[in-house]
C-alpha positions as CSV (number, residue, x, y, z in Angstrom):
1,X,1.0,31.8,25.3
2,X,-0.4,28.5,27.0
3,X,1.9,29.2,30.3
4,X,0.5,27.5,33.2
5,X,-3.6,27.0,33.6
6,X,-5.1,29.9,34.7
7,X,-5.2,32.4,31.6
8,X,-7.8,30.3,29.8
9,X,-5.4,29.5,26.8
10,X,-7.3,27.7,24.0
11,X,-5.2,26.2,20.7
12,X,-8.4,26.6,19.1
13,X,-7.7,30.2,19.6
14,X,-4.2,30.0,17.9
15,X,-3.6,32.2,14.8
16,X,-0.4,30.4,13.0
17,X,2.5,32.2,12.8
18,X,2.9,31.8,8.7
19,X,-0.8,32.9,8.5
20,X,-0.3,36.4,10.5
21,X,3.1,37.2,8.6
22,X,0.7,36.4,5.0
23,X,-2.0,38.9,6.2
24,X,1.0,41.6,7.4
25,X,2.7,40.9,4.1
26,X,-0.9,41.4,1.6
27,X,-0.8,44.7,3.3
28,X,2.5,46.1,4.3
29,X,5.3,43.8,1.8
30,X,7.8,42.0,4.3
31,X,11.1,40.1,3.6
32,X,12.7,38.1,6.4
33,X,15.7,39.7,8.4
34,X,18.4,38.1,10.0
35,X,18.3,37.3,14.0
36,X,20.1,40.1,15.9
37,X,21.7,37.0,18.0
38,X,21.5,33.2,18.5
39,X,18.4,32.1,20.3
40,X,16.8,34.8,19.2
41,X,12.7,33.6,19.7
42,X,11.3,36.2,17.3
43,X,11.5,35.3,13.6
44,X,11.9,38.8,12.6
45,X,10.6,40.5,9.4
46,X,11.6,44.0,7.8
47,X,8.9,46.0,5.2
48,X,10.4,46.1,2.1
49,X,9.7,50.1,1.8
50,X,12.3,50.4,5.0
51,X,9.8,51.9,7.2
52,X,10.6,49.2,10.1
53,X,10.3,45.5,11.2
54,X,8.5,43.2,13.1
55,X,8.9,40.3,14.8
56,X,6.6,37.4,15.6
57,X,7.1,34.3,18.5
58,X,5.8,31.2,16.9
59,X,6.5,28.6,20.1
60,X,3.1,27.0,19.1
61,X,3.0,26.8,15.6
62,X,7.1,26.9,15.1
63,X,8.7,25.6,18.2
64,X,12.5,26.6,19.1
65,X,13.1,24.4,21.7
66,X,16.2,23.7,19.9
67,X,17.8,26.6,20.1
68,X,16.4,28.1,23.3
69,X,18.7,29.7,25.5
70,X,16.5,31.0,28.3
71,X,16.5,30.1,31.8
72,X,14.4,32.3,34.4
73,X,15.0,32.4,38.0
74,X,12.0,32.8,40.8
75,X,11.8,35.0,43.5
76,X,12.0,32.0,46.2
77,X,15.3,30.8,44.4
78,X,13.9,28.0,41.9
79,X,15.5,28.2,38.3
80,X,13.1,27.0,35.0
81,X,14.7,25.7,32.0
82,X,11.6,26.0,30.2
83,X,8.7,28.4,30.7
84,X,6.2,25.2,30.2
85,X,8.1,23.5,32.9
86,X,6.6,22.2,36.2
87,X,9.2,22.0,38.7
88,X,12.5,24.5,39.0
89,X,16.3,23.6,40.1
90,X,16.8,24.7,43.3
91,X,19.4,27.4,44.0
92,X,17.9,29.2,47.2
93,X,19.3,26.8,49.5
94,X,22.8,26.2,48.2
95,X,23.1,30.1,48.2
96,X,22.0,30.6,51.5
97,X,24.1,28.3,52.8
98,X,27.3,29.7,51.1
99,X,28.4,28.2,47.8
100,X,30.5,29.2,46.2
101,X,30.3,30.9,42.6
102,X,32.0,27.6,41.2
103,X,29.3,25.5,43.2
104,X,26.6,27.6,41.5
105,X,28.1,27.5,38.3
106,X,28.1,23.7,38.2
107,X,24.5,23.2,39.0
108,X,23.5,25.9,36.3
109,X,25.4,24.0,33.8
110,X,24.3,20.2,35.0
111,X,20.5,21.8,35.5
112,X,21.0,22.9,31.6
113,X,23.1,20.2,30.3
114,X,20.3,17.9,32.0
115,X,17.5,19.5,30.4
116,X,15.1,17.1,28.5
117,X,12.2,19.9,28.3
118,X,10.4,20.4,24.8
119,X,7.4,21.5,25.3
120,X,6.0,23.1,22.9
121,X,7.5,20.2,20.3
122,X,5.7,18.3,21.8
123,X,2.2,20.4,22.4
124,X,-0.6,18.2,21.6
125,X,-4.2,17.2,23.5
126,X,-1.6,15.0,25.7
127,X,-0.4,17.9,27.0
128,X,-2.8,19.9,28.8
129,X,-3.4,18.2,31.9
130,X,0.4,18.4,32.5
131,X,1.1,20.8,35.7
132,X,2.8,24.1,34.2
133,X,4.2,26.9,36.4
134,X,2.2,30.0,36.0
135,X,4.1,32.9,33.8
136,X,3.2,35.6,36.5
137,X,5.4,33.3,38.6
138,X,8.3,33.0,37.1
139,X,8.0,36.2,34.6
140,X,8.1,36.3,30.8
Protein backbone atom coordinates (compact mmCIF):
# COMPACT_ATOMS: atom_id res chain seq x y z
CA UNK A 1 0.00 0.00 0.00
CA UNK A 2 1.31 3.60 -0.82
CA UNK A 3 1.38 4.42 3.16
CA UNK A 4 3.64 7.22 3.92
CA UNK A 5 7.07 7.74 1.61
CA UNK A 6 9.52 5.54 2.57
CA UNK A 7 8.54 1.95 1.10
CA UNK A 8 9.25 3.02 -2.43
CA UNK A 9 5.40 2.55 -3.51
CA UNK A 10 5.07 2.92 -7.34
CA UNK A 11 1.25 2.96 -9.01
CA UNK A 12 3.02 1.83 -11.85
CA UNK A 13 3.58 -1.25 -9.82
CA UNK A 14 -0.16 -1.73 -9.11
CA UNK A 15 -1.85 -5.00 -10.24
CA UNK A 16 -5.76 -4.03 -10.27
CA UNK A 17 -7.87 -5.78 -8.06
CA UNK A 18 -10.47 -7.14 -10.91
CA UNK A 19 -7.31 -8.28 -12.87
CA UNK A 20 -5.85 -10.60 -9.85
CA UNK A 21 -9.42 -11.99 -9.02
CA UNK A 22 -9.55 -12.91 -13.24
CA UNK A 23 -6.24 -14.68 -13.12
CA UNK A 24 -7.32 -16.53 -9.58
CA UNK A 25 -10.68 -17.28 -11.19
CA UNK A 26 -8.99 -18.92 -14.91
CA UNK A 27 -7.38 -21.17 -12.42
CA UNK A 28 -9.12 -21.96 -9.29
CA UNK A 29 -13.29 -20.81 -10.33
CA UNK A 30 -14.36 -18.15 -7.64
CA UNK A 31 -17.94 -16.63 -6.85
CA UNK A 32 -18.11 -13.56 -4.59
CA UNK A 33 -19.11 -14.10 -0.84
CA UNK A 34 -20.78 -11.90 1.37
CA UNK A 35 -18.77 -9.46 3.91
CA UNK A 36 -18.53 -11.13 7.37
CA UNK A 37 -19.46 -7.47 8.72
CA UNK A 38 -19.95 -3.80 7.57
CA UNK A 39 -16.74 -2.06 6.68
CA UNK A 40 -15.36 -5.03 5.91
CA UNK A 41 -12.11 -3.81 3.44
CA UNK A 42 -11.59 -7.20 1.77
CA UNK A 43 -14.01 -8.02 -1.08
CA UNK A 44 -14.00 -11.60 -0.28
CA UNK A 45 -14.26 -14.50 -2.75
CA UNK A 46 -15.10 -18.36 -2.17
CA UNK A 47 -13.82 -21.31 -4.90
CA UNK A 48 -16.68 -22.65 -6.25
CA UNK A 49 -15.31 -26.44 -5.40
CA UNK A 50 -15.70 -25.31 -1.49
CA UNK A 51 -12.14 -25.74 -0.79
CA UNK A 52 -11.84 -22.11 0.81
CA UNK A 53 -11.91 -18.24 0.10
CA UNK A 54 -9.92 -15.44 -0.37
CA UNK A 55 -10.02 -11.99 0.05
CA UNK A 56 -8.45 -9.08 -1.73
CA UNK A 57 -7.99 -5.06 -0.47
CA UNK A 58 -8.57 -3.03 -3.49
CA UNK A 59 -8.00 0.75 -1.66
CA UNK A 60 -6.13 1.68 -4.97
CA UNK A 61 -7.99 0.35 -7.64
CA UNK A 62 -11.64 0.17 -5.60
CA UNK A 63 -11.50 2.71 -2.82
CA UNK A 64 -13.82 2.23 0.36
CA UNK A 65 -13.43 5.37 1.85
CA UNK A 66 -17.11 5.31 2.05
CA UNK A 67 -17.58 2.78 4.19
CA UNK A 68 -14.35 2.84 6.24
CA UNK A 69 -14.69 2.30 9.77
CA UNK A 70 -11.13 2.34 11.03
CA UNK A 71 -9.43 4.65 13.21
CA UNK A 72 -5.83 3.70 14.68
CA UNK A 73 -4.38 5.10 17.65
CA UNK A 74 -0.35 5.92 18.05
CA UNK A 75 1.78 5.06 20.69
CA UNK A 76 2.42 8.94 21.67
CA UNK A 77 -1.54 9.33 21.93
CA UNK A 78 -2.38 10.77 18.19
CA UNK A 79 -5.60 9.06 16.70
CA UNK A 80 -5.66 8.73 12.37
CA UNK A 81 -8.92 8.60 10.70
CA UNK A 82 -7.27 7.51 7.67
CA UNK A 83 -4.08 5.50 7.23
CA UNK A 84 -3.11 8.14 4.29
CA UNK A 85 -3.60 10.83 6.73
CA UNK A 86 -0.91 13.40 7.76
CA UNK A 87 -1.71 14.73 11.07
CA UNK A 88 -3.60 12.63 14.08
CA UNK A 89 -6.30 14.01 16.75
CA UNK A 90 -4.80 14.45 19.81
CA UNK A 91 -5.89 12.35 22.75
CA UNK A 92 -2.50 12.05 24.92
CA UNK A 93 -2.93 15.18 26.50
CA UNK A 94 -6.68 15.31 27.39
CA UNK A 95 -5.96 11.74 29.04
CA UNK A 96 -3.17 12.66 30.90
CA UNK A 97 -4.67 15.38 32.23
CA UNK A 98 -7.84 13.47 33.44
CA UNK A 99 -10.91 13.45 31.09
CA UNK A 100 -13.23 11.88 31.62
CA UNK A 101 -14.59 8.77 29.43
CA UNK A 102 -17.52 11.19 28.27
CA UNK A 103 -14.72 13.97 27.37
CA UNK A 104 -12.94 11.24 25.24
CA UNK A 105 -15.92 9.99 23.74
CA UNK A 106 -16.84 13.40 22.38
CA UNK A 107 -13.69 14.04 20.68
CA UNK A 108 -13.71 10.43 19.10
CA UNK A 109 -16.95 11.14 17.71
CA UNK A 110 -16.33 15.11 16.57
CA UNK A 111 -12.64 13.79 15.25
CA UNK A 112 -14.83 11.11 13.14
CA UNK A 113 -17.96 12.99 12.46
CA UNK A 114 -15.27 15.80 11.26
CA UNK A 115 -13.47 13.57 9.00
CA UNK A 116 -13.12 14.97 5.34
CA UNK A 117 -10.25 12.23 4.56
CA UNK A 118 -10.53 10.20 1.04
CA UNK A 119 -7.58 9.43 0.04
CA UNK A 120 -7.40 6.88 -1.95
CA UNK A 121 -10.70 8.47 -3.95
CA UNK A 122 -8.85 10.74 -4.66
CA UNK A 123 -5.21 9.03 -5.55
CA UNK A 124 -3.91 10.62 -8.53
CA UNK A 125 -0.19 12.24 -9.63
CA UNK A 126 -1.61 15.28 -7.24
CA UNK A 127 -1.23 13.17 -4.56
CA UNK A 128 2.11 12.14 -3.99
CA UNK A 129 3.89 15.00 -2.63
CA UNK A 130 1.23 15.16 0.04
CA UNK A 131 2.96 14.37 3.65
CA UNK A 132 1.54 10.73 4.79
CA UNK A 133 2.23 9.22 8.20
CA UNK A 134 4.41 6.20 7.82
CA UNK A 135 2.31 2.61 8.37
CA UNK A 136 5.11 1.33 10.78
CA UNK A 137 3.99 4.41 12.79
CA UNK A 138 0.75 4.08 13.22
CA UNK A 139 0.37 0.13 12.47
CA UNK A 140 -1.73 -1.56 9.78
Amino acid sequence: MDVGHTNGWRMDDVVPAKEIVALIHKEMPLEPADPNYQGEVAERWRYTDGGGEIGVIASVTQAFCRDCNRARLSAEGQLYTCLFAAHGHDFREMMRNGASDEEILQKIQTAWGNRTDRYSEIRSENTIPLPKVEMSHIGG
